[in-house]
N, C-alpha and C positions, 0 to 999 in steps of 0.2 A: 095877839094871836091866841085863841084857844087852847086849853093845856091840851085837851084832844090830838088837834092839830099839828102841837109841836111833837107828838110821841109820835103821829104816823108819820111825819118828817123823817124824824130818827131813824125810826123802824123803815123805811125805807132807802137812804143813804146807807144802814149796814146791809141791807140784805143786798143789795148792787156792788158794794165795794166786796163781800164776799162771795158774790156770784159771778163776777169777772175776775175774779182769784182764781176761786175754781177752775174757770175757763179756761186762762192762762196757763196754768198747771198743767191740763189734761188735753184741753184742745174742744171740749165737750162740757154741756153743762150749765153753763150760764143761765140758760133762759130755763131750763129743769128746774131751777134754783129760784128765777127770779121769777117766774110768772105766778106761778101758784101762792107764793106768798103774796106779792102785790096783788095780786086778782083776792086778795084777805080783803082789803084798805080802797082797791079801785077797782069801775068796771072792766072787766075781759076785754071788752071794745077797744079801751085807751091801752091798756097793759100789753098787750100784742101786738098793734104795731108800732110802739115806742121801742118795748124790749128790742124787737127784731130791728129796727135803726141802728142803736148802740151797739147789738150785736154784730151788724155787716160795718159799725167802723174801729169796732175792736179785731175783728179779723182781719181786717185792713191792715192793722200794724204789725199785727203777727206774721202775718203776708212779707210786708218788706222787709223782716228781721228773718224768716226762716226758708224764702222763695226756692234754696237752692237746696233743700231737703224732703220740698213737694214730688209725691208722687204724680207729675203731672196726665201721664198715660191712663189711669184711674181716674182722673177727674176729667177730663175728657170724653171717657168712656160712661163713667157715670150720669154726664150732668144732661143729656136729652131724657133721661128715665126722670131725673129728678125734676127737669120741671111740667113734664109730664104730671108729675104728681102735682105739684104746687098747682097748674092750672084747675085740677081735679077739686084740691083742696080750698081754692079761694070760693068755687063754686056751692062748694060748702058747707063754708064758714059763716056765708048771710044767708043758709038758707035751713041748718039741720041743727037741733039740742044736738052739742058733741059725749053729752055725760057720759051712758054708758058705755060707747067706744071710747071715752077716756081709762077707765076702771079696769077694762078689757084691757088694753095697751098695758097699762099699770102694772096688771100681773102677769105679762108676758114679758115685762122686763123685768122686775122680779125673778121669775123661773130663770131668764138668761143667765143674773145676776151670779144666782149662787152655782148657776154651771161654771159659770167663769170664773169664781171663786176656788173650784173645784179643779179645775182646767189647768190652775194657773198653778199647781206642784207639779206636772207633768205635760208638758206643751206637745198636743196633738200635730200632727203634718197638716196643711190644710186639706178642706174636704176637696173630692174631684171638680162638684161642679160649682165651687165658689163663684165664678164670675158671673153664675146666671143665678145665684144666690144674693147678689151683691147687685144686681138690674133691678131686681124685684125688693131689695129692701131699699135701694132707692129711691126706687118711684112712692113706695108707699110712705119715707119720710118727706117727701117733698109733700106728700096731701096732706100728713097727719101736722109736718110743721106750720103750714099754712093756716090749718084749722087750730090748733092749739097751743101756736107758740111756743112749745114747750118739749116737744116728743123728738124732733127730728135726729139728733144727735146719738141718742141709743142703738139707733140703727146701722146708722153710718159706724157705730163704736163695733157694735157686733160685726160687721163686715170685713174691716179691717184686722179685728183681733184674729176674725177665720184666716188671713192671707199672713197673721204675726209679723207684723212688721214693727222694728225698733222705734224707741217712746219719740224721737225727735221726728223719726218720718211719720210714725202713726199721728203724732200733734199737731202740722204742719201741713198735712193732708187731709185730715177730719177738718179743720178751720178752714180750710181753704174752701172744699165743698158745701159748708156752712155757708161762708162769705156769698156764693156765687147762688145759694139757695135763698138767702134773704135778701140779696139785691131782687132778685124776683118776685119776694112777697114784697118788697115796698111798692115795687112798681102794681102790683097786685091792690093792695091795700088803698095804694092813694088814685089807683082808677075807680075803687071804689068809692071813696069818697071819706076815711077814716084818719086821715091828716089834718084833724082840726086845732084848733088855737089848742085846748088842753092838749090831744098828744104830745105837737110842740114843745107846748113848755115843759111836760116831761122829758123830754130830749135831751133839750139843753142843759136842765137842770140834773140831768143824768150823766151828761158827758163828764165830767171831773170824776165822777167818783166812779164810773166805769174805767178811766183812766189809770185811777192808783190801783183800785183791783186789778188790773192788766197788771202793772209794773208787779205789783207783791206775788201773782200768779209768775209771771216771767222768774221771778227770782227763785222760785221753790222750786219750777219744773228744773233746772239744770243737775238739784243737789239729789233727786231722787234717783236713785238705780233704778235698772228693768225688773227686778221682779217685785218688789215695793209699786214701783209704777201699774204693773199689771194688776194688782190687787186693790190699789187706787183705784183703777178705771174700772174695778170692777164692783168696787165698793157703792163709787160714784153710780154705777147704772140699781143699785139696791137702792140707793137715795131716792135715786128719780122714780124707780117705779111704785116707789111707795109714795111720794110726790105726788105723780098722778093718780094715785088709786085714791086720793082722800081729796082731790082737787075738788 
């Protein structure tokens, strides 16, 4: 094998075993983490819906371990807005250069980031009309994750922080709406036609080491307190949107 070869191996096995870490931890992330780097080393095409595979069966387990901590009334209420979006977004994904509205997005998570940053010495009541705040950033993660792999989760993160909910329900709720948002882009993806032998075998050969990431994520989220947490997840959304603004 090519010395080439074996480095973007590597360089791919770490960035997955710390991007489902992440995940695990915060509940958000993953794919912020993973796409942009892999989309370094592969095309967008295969990097998007592989990630989102792995990511609807990491949520999966987070799901059975944390099911009775879901805010399910929220996910319910959210998930016609989100795939609302997602349909918006598969449409596209095969058909629009996403650069500039990536950039855009970028530093609007960013701006959130250092609010949140800010937010988090002195916890605001939520705003009035969160819930029609939280329709609307739904819908638009369900287009933006479709299209980029990558954004969905900022959204959903900013939502939930408006309603400040505790780091077990806030992790186990953002996953969950994840989960239910990327089973839609697969179904999505592989009507289109984007499930071929190489995604595949990214898959599988992603599944292990998406796996230990989960486990090392699960382990760290427990030992964090809420207000350490809160400035994680809000750390986490400065990563991302600088993530995307250089994607």
């Amino acid at each position: 094998m090519p010395a080439e070869a074996v480095l973007q191996f590597f360089f791919a096995a770490i960035v997955l075993v710390v991007a489902y870490a992440v995940r695990g931890t915060t509940g958000f992330g993953g794919q912020a983490i993973a796409v942009p780097l892999l989309a370094l080393i592969m095309p967008l095409q295969v990097v998007v819906p592989a990630i989102t595979a792995l990511t609807a069966l990491s949520s999966f387990t987070y799901w059975r371990r944390d099911r009775n901590k879901i805010a399910w009334g929220e996910i319910l209420r959210l998930l016609p807005f989100t795939l609302l979006g997602v349909l918006a977004g598969l449409y596209v994904f095969q058909r629009v250069d996403p650069a500039t509205l990536t950039r855009a997005f970028g530093v609007f998570v960013i701006l959130y980031a250092l609010f949140s940053l800010r937010r988090a010495e002195a916890p605001a009541r939520p705003p009035r009309h969160a819930r029609v705040i939280g329709s609307v950033l739904s819908t638009i993660s369900g287009a933006l994750g479709a299209i980029f792999g990558a954004a969905a989760g900022p959204l959903y993160v900013i939502y939930f922080n408006l309603l400040q909910y505790e780091k077990e329900a806030f992790r186990a709720t953002v996953t969950t709406i994840l989960m239910f948002q990327a089973l839609a882009r697969i179904a999505g993806y592989a009507q289109l036609g984007f499930y071929d032998n190489t995604v595949l075998l990214l898959i599988v050969a992603g599944l292990p080491l998406m796996l230990i990431g989960a486990r090392l994520g699960g382990m760290l989220g427990g030992r964090i307190n809420q207000f350490w947490f809160d400035r994680c997840v809000a750390a986490l959304l400065l990563v991302s949107g600088v993530a995307l603004l250089v994607k």
